[in-house]
C-alpha positions in Angstrom: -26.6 2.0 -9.3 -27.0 3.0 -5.6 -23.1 3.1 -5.2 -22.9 5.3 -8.7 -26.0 7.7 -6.9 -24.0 7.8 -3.4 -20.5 8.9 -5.4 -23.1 11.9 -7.4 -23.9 13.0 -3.4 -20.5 12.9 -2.7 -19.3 15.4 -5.6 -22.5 18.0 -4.7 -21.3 18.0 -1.3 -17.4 18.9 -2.8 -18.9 21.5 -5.0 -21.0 22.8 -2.4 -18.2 23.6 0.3 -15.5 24.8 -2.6 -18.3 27.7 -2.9 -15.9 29.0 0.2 -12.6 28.2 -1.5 -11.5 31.6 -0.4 -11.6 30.8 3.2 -9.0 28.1 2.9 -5.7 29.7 4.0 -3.6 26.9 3.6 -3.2 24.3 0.7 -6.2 26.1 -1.4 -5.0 25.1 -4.9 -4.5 21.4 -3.9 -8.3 21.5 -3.0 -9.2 23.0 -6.0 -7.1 20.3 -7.9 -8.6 17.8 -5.5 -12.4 19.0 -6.6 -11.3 19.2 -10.6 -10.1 15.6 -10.3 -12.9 14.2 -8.9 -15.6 16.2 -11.4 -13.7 14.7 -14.3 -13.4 11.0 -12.9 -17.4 11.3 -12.1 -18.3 12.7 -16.0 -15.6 9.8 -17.4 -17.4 7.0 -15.3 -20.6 8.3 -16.3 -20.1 8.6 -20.0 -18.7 5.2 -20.1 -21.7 3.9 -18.3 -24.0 5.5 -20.3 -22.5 4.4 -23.7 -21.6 0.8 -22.6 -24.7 -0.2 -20.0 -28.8 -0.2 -20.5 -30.2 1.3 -17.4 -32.8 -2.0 -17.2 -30.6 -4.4 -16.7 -28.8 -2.3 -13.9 -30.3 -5.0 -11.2 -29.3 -8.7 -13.3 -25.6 -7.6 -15.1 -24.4 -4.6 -13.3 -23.0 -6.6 -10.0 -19.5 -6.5 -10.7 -19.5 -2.5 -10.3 -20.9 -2.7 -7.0 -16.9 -3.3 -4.9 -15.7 -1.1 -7.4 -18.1 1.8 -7.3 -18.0 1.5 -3.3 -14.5 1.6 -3.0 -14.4 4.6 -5.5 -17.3 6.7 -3.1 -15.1 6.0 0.0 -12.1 7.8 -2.0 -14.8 10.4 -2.5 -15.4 10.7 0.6 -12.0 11.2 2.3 -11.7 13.7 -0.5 -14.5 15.6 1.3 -13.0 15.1 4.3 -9.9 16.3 3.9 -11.6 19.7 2.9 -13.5 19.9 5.1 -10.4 20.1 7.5 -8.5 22.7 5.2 -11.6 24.6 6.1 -11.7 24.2 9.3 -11.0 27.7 11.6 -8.3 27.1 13.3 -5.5 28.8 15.3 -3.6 29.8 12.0 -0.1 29.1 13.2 -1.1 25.2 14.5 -2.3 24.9 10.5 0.9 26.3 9.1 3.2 23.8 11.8 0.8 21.1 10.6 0.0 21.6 7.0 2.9 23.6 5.6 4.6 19.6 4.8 1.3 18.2 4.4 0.9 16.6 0.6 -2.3 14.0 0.7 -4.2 16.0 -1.4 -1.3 14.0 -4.2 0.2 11.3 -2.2 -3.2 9.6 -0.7 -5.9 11.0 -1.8 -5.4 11.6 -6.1 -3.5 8.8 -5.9 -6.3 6.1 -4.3 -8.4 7.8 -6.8 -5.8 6.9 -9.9 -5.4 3.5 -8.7 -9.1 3.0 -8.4 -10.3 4.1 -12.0 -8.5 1.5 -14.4 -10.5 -0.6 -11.9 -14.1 0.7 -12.2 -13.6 1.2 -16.4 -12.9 -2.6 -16.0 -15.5 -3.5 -14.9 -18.0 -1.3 -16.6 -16.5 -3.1 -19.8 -17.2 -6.6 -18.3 -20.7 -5.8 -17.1 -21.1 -4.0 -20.9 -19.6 -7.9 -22.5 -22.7 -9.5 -20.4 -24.8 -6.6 -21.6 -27.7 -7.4 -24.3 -29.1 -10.8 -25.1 -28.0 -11.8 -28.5 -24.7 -14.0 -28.9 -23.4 -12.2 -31.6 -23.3 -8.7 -29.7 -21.9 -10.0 -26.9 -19.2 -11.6 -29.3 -18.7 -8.2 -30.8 -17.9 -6.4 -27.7 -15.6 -8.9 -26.3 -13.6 -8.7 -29.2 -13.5 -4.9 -28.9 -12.8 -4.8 -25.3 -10.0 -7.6 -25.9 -8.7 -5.4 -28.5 -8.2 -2.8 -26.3 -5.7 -4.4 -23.9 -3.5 -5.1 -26.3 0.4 -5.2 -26.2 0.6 -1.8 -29.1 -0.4 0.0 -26.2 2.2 -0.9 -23.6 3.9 2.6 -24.5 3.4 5.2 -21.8 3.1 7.7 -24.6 0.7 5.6 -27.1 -1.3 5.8 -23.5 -1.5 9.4 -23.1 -2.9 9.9 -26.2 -5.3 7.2 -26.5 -6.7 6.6 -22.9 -5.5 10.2 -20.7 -9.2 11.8 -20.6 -10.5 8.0 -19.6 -7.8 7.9 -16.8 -7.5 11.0 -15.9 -4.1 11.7 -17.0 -4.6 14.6 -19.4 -1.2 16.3 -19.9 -3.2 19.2 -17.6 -3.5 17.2 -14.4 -0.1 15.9 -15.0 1.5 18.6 -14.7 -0.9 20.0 -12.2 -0.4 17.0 -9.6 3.6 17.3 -10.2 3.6 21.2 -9.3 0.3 22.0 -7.3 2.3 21.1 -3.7 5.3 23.6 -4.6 2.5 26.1 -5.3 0.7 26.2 -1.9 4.3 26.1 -0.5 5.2 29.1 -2.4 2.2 31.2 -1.7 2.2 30.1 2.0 5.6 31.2 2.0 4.2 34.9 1.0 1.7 35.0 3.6 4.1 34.5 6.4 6.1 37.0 5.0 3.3 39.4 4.9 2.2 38.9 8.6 5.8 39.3 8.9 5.6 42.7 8.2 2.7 43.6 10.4 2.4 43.4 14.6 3.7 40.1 16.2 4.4 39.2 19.0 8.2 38.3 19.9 6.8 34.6 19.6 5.1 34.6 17.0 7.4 36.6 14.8 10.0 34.0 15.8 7.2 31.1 15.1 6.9 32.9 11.2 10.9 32.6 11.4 11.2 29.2 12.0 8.4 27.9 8.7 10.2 30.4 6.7 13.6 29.1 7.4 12.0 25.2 6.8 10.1 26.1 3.2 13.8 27.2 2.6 15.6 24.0 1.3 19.1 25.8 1.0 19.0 26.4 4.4 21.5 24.3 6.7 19.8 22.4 9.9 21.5 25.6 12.4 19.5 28.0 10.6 16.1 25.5 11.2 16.2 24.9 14.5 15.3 27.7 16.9 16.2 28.4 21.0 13.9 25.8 22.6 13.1 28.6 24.7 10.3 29.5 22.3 8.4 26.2 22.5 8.5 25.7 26.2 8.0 29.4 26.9 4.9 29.3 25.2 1.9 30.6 27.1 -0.5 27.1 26.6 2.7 24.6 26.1 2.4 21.5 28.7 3.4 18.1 28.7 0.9 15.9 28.6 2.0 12.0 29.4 5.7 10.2 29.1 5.3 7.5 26.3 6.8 4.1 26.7 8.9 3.6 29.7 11.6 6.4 28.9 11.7 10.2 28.7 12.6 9.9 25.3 9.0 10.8 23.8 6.5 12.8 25.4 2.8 13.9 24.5 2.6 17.6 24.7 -0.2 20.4 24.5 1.0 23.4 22.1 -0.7 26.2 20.0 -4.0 24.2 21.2 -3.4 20.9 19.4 -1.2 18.0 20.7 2.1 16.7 19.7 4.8 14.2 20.6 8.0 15.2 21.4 11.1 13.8 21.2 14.0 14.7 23.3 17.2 13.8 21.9 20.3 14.6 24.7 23.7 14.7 23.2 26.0 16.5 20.7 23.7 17.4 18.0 26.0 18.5 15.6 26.7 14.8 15.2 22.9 13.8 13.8 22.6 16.7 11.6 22.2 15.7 8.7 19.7 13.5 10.1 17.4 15.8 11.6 17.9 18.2 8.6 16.3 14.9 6.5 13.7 14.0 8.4 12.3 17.8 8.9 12.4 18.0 5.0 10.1 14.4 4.6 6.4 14.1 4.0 4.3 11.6 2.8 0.8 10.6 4.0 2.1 7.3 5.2 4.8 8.2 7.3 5.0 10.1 11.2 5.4 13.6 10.3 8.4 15.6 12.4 7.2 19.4 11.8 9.8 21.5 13.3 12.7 21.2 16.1 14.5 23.6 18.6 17.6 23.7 20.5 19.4 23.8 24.0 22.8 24.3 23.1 24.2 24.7 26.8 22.0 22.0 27.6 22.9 19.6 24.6 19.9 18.5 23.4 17.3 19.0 20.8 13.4 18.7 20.6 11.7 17.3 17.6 7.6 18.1 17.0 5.9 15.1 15.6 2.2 14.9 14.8 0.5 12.7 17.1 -0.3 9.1 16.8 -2.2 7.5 19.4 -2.4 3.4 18.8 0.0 1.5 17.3 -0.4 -1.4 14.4 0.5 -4.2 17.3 -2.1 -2.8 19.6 -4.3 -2.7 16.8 -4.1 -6.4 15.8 -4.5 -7.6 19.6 -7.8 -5.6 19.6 -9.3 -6.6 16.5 -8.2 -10.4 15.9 -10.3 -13.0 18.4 -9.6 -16.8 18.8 -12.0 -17.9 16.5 -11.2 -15.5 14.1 -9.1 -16.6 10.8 -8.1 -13.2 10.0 -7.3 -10.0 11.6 -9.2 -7.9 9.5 -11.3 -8.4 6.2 -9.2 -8.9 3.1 -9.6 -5.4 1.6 -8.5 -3.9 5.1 -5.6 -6.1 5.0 -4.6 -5.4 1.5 -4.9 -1.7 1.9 -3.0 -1.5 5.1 0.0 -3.5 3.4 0.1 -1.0 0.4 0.2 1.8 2.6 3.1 0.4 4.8 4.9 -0.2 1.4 4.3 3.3 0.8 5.9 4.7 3.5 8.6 2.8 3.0 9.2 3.1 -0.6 9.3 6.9 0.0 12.0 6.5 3.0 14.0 4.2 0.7 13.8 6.9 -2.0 15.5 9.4 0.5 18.0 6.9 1.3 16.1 6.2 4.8 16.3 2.5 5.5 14.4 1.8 9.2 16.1 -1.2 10.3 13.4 -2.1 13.0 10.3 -2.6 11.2 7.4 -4.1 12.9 4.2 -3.8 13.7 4.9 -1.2 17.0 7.0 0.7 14.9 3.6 1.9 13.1 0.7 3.4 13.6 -2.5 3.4 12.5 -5.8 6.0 12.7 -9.3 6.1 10.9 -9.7 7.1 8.0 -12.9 9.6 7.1 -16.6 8.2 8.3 -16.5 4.4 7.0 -17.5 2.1 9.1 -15.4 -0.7 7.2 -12.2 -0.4 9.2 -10.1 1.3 6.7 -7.5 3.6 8.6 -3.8 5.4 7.5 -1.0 4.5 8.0 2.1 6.0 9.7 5.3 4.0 9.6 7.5 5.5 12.8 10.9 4.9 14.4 13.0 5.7 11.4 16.1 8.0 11.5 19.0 9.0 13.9 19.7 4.9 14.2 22.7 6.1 16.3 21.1 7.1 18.9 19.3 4.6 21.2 15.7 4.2 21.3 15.0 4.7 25.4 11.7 3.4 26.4 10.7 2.3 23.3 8.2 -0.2 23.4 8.9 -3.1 21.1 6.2 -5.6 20.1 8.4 -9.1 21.8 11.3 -6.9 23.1 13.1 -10.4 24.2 12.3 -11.7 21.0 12.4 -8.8 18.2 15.1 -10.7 16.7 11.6 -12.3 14.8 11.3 -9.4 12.9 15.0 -9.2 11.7 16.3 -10.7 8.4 18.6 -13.6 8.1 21.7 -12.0 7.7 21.0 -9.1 10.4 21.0 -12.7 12.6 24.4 -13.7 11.3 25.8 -10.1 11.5 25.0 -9.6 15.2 26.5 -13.2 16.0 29.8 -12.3 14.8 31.9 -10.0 17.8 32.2 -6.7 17.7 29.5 -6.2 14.6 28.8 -3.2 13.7 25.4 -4.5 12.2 25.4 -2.5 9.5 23.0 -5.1 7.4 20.2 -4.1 9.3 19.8 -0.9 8.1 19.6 -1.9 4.1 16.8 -1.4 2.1 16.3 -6.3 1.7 16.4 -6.3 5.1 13.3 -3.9 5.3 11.5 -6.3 3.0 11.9 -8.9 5.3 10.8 -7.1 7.9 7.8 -6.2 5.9 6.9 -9.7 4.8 7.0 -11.1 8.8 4.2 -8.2 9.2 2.0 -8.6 6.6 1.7 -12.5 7.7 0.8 -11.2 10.9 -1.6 -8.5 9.2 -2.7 -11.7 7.1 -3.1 -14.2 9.9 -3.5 -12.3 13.1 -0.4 -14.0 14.9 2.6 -13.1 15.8 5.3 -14.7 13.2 6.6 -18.0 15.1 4.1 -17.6 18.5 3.1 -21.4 18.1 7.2 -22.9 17.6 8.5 -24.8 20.5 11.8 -23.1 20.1 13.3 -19.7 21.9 15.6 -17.4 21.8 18.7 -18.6 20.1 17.6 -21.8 19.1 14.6 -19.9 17.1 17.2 -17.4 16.0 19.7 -20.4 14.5 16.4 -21.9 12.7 15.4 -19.0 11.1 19.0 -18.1 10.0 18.4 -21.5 8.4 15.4 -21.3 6.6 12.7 -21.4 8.8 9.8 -19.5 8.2 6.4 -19.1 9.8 3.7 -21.5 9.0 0.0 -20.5 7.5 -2.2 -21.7 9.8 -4.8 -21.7 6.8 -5.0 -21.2 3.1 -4.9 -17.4 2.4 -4.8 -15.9 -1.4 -2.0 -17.7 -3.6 -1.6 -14.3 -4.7 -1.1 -12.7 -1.7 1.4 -15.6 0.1 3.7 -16.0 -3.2 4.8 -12.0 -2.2 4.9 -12.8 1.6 6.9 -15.6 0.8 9.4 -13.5 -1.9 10.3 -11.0 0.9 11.2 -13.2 3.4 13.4 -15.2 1.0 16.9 -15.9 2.3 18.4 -14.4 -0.5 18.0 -10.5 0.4 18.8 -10.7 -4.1 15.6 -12.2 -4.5 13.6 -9.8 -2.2 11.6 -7.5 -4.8 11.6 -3.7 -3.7 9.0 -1.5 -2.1 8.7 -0.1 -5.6 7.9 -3.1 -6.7 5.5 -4.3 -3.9 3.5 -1.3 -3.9 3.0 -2.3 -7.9 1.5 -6.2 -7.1 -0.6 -4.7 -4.2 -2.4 -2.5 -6.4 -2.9 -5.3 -8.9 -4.1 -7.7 -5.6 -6.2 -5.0 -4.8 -7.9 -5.0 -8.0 -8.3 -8.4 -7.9 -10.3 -8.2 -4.8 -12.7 -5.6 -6.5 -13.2 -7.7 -9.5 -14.7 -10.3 -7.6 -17.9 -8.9 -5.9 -18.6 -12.4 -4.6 -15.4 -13.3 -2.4 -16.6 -12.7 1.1 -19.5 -15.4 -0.2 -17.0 -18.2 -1.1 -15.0 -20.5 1.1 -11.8 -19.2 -1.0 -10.9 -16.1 -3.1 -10.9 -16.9 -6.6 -7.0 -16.6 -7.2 -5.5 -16.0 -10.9 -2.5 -18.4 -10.6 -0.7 -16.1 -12.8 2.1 -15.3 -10.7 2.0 -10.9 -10.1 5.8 -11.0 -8.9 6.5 -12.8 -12.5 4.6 -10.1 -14.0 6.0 -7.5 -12.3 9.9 -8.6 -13.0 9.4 -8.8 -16.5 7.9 -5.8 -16.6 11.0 -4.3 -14.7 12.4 -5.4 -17.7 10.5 -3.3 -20.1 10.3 -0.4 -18.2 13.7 0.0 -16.6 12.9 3.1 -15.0 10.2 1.5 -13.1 12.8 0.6 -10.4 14.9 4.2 -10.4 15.9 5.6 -6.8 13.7 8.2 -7.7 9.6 7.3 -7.8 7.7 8.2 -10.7 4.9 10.7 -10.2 1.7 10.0 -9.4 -0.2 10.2 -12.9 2.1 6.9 -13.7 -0.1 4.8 -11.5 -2.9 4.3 -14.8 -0.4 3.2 -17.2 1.5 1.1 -14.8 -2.4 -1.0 -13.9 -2.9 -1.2 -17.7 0.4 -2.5 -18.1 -0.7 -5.6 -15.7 -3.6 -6.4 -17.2 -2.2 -6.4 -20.8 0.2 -9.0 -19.3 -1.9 -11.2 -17.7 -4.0 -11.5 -20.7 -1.3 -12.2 -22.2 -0.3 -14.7 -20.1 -3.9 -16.7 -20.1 -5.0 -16.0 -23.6 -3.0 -18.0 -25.6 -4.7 -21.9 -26.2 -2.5 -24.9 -24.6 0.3 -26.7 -26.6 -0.2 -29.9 -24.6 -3.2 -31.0 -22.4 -1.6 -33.9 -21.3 -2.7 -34.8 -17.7 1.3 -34.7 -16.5 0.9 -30.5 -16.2 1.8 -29.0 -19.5 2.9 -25.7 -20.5 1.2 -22.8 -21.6 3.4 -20.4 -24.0 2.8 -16.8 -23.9 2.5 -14.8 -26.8 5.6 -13.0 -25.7 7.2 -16.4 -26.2 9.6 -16.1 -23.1 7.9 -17.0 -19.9 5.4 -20.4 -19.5 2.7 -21.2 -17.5 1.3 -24.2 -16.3 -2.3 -25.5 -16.8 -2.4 -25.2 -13.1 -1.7 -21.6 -13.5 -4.8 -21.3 -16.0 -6.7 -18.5 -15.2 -9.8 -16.9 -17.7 -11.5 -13.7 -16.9 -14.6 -12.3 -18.0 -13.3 -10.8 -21.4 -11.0 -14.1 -21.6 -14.1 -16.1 -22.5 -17.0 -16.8 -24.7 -20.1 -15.4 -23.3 -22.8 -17.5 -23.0 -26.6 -17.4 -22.3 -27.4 -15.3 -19.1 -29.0 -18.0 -17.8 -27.4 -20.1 -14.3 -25.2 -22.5 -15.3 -25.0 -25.4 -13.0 -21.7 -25.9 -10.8 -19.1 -28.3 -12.9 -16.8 -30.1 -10.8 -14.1 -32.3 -12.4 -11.5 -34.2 -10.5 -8.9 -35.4 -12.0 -7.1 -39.1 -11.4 -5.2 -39.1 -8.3 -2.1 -41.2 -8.8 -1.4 -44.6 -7.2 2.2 -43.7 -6.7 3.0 -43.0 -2.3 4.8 -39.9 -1.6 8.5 -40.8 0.4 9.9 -39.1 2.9 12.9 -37.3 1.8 15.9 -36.6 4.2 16.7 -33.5 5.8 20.2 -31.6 4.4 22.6 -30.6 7.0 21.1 -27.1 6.5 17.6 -28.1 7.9 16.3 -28.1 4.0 14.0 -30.2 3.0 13.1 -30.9 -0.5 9.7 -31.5 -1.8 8.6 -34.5 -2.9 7.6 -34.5 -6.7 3.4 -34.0 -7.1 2.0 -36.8 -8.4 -1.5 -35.5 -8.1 -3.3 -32.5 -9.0 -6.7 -31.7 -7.7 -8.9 -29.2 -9.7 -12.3 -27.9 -9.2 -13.8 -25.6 -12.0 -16.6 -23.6 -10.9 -18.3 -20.9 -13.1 -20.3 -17.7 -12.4 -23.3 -16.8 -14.8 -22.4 -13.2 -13.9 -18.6 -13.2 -14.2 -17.9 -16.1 -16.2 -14.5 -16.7 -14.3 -12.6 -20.1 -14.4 -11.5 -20.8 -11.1 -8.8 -22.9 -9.9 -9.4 -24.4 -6.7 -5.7 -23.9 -4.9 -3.3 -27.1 -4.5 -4.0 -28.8 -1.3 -1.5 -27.9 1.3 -0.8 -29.7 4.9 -2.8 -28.3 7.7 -0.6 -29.5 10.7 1.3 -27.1 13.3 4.8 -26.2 12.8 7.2 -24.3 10.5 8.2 -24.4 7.3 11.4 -24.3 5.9 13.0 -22.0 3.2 13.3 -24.6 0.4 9.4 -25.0 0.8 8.9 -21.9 0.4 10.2 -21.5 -3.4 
């Protein structure tokens, strides 16, 4: 109840600073949006709280709203934020260089909030199935709430009309959130043109010039780039610092707010198209470049990038200790993966592909006033790969080769390569997947091995793969593990990745007493399985072309109609040899290993504790051999002859928990074939 209070705080305080809507001057009707958005989300949870929930049992049955309802206030709260800045009275040229590309309002902001509500409806229907005291009730709303995620409704337009004013994707804010960004671009576009007309300064006039040419899209990369006379003629431009141990980037003071700048020496007419792309991306999770000028006697170009000031790598070294397990708390770790597979699922949907992903290639900031350690993202170092990266500094620079896929390794052993696997959107996935183990584990991938150089570099091209130095969410290895699979085929896309976080995520929120228990209570339904048959379904799901943001309800629905699916359906065969579990679909199995119940999977009982049930099952007599390794350094695992369960049930969620399988603990690596 105290989180639902602090999110009612949190919408006076939006209400009360839109009272000066008119003093925004840039991005005003993606605040308004912002504010509409978040009333509606507030009088849907509240509704559905009021009709589902009795106020006196808010202190015994409401705890699994309390992750949800927090996580849904700091979304709140960076909503406020971010207004508060689009308030803020500033120089009015720095705002239109900064803000003129800027689309979080969409991209970070409606978007946490869209992921975040299937999640708190979810669980205001599983604290309303523990709600009451009579059996039968509690019977009766289960079945109602079971009825509700049912396959009939896994039709995107069978979901707008039953569930959009519950999710927020009324055919209003759809259309809204696809359109409000070209708005504000369109009526900024206006106001430059009117101060156009009145008394500027040379400068300044050739400052209005420059965003006018840049909101033009049919204008060719000659007609948006400007003398660079008129940056470093400026009356307050300096240069601040020299970053890394080249020239190539700079920190510089301009129009009172600092930049980096990147100098790029050469013919320019041969990365053109390039710098015309990047000028034309934005997306909260990626380094913003915000305008460029020329030297054409000179040959070289500068390119204005927002500042960033401490990279992911940095980040982890200051945050992980030597007694620590992790890096950062779950949640943190989650969100920060989503976010990176943001970024790059909106570079790969402009045809972008990085080709040196890793951890000092991003860059990280907080986020709003929480002092939980969320920050944003920014994925950097992407674009004009032909032309060198000078002073870079890279995370291992004698060993990046850690971050680079197994057939970017074969392609640069072969003479006179061109290496033109690196830059493919597979071998970003594997990039990705080396990161997030570091994000997971707080090491750098391969640190403990006792090989170097090329001798590392030959064992990862065979299979080699880092090593969990301890047992981290099924959920969340089985995708680690997918995109660093050999077989770039068998690498899911950032489409697809950015799909299973958001499940993983909710996952996390559904379990309000994880950071209790010595292990996460995993659903050993598999979310990559889910997800490729879901590909299936919905073709377009995996278009070059993302869908909008408003998709994000229907897609979260989606999942949790298939996992139910998945777990609801009684076993065939309970032998003790592991049998299988047919889902109503009638084409994928699971395992009884993979059993996994929720809250409206089961029967509720009594509200009363229920003691802890441990059941072990007969471990087998039989001794595991030793099988040989293959010429390839494969090794194939042995057949398990012995399963282990623990059941342990909670009196508030009623989940079944599988206790994961029992995995060595010993130093070393792991190779590919054990990682299927």
């Amino acid at each position: 109840m105290e989180q639902f209070r602090q999110i009612g705080e949190a919408l006076g305080s939006l209400k009360a600073l839109m009272v000066f809507r008119d003093n925004i001057q840039i991005n005003q009707r993606q605040c308004i949006l912002l504010l509409d958005i978040f009333y509606s989300a507030y009088k849907s949870i509240a509704d559905e709280m009021k009709d589902n929930l009795k106020f006196e049992e808010r202190n015994l049955k409401w705890k699994v709203l309390e992750m949800p309802l927090r996580e849904l206030h700091r979304i709140f709260k960076e909503g406020e934020a971010y207004i508060k800045e689009s308030l803020e009275s500033k120089d009015w040229w720095v705002k239109a260089i900064t803000l003129y590309q800027n689309t979080d309002c969409v991209e970070l902001h409606i978007s946490n909030l869209l992921s975040c509500i299937p999640v708190v409806i979810e669980a205001i229907e599983s604290a309303a199935q523990l709600s009451g005291w009579e059996q039968d009730e509690m019977q009766k709303k289960k079945r109602v709430y079971s009825n509700k995620y049912h396959k009939e409704w896994i039709d995107p337009e069978l979901f707008q009309w039953k569930f959009a004013k519950q999710y927020l994707v009324t055919q209003d804010f759809c259309n809204r959130i696809d359109n409000v960004w070209k708005e504000d671009r369109w009526i900024l576009k206006n106001k430059i043109q009117e101060k156009e007309n009145s008394r500027f300064r040379k400068q300044e006039r050739k400052l209005a010039d420059l965003l006018l040419r840049n909101l033009d899209s049919s204008k060719s990369l000659k007609d948006k780039l400007l003398p660079s006379s008129i940056l470093l003629g400026w009356k307050d431009y300096q240069v601040r610092r020299r970053l890394g141990n080249g020239s190539q980037y700079k920190e510089v003071y301009w129009l009172g707010e600092s930049f980096i700048l990147r100098h790029i020496i050469g013919d320019v007419e041969a990365v053109a198209s390039d710098i015309s792309s990047l000028l034309s991306l934005s997306h909260p999770n990626i380094l913003h470049f915000l305008c460029g000028f020329t030297d054409e006697e000179k040959k070289e170009c500068l390119l204005v990038m927002e500042l960033a000031h401490k990279s992911l790598c940095d980040c982890i070294k200051e945050t992980c200790g030597p007694r620590k397990r992790t890096s950062f708390c779950l949640p943190v770790t989650v969100d920060l993966m989503l976010q990176i597979a943001r970024g790059m699922e909106y570079l790969h949907s402009n045809k972008i592909y990085h080709g040196d992903l890793n951890p000092s290639s991003i860059y990280v900031k907080l986020r709003g006033t929480s002092s939980e350690g969320y920050m944003q993202v920014k994925v950097s170092g992407f674009g004009l790969s032909s032309i060198p990266q000078r002073g870079a500094a890279n995370q291992n620079e004698t060993q990046s080769f850690i971050w680079h896929a197994p057939e970017v390794l074969e392609e640069q052993e072969q003479p006179g390569s061109k290496v033109k696997l690196k830059f493919t959107g597979k071998a970003d996935v594997y990039s990705f997947g080396m990161i997030c183990f570091q994000l997971l584990t707080g090491k750098v991938p391969f640190e403990d091995g006792h090989l170097q150089g090329d001798k590392m570099s030959r064992n990862i091209r065979a299979g080699e793969r880092p090593l969990f130095p301890f047992k981290p969410p099924k959920s969340i290895t089985s995708l680690i593990k997918r995109c660093w699979h050999a077989d770039p085929d068998l690498r899911p896309s950032f489409l697809s990745i950015c799909r299973i976080l958001r499940y993983i995520k909710r996952s996390l929120l559904m379990n309000p007493d994880y950071n209790s228990q010595s292990e996460l209570p995993e659903p050993l339904v598999d979310y990559c399985d889910i997800d490729m048959r879901l590909q299936r379904i919905f073709p377009t799901w995996e278009t070059p072309n993302p869908l909008s943001t408003s998709q994000i309800p229907f897609q979260m629905f989606v999942y949790r109609v298939l996992e139910k699916d998945k777990t609801g359906v009684p076993l065939k065969d309970t032998s003790e040899s592991g049998s299988d579990r047919n889902s109503a679909s009638g084409d994928e199995n699971v395992t009884t290993d993979e059993l996994y119940t929720s809250a409206t999977d089961r029967s509720m009982p009594s509200p009363e504790p229920l003691p802890r049930i441990n059941t072990t099952m007969k471990k087998s007599a039989d001794i595991r051999t030793k099988h040989p390794v293959t010429p390839k350094a494969r090794s194939t695992r042995p057949p398990m002859n012995q399963r282990v369960r623990s059941f342990r049930m909670s009196s508030e969620s009623q989940l079944l928990l599988v206790s994961p399988r029992l995995r060595r603990s010993s130093s070393g690596h792991v190779s590919d074939s054990e990682l299927s």
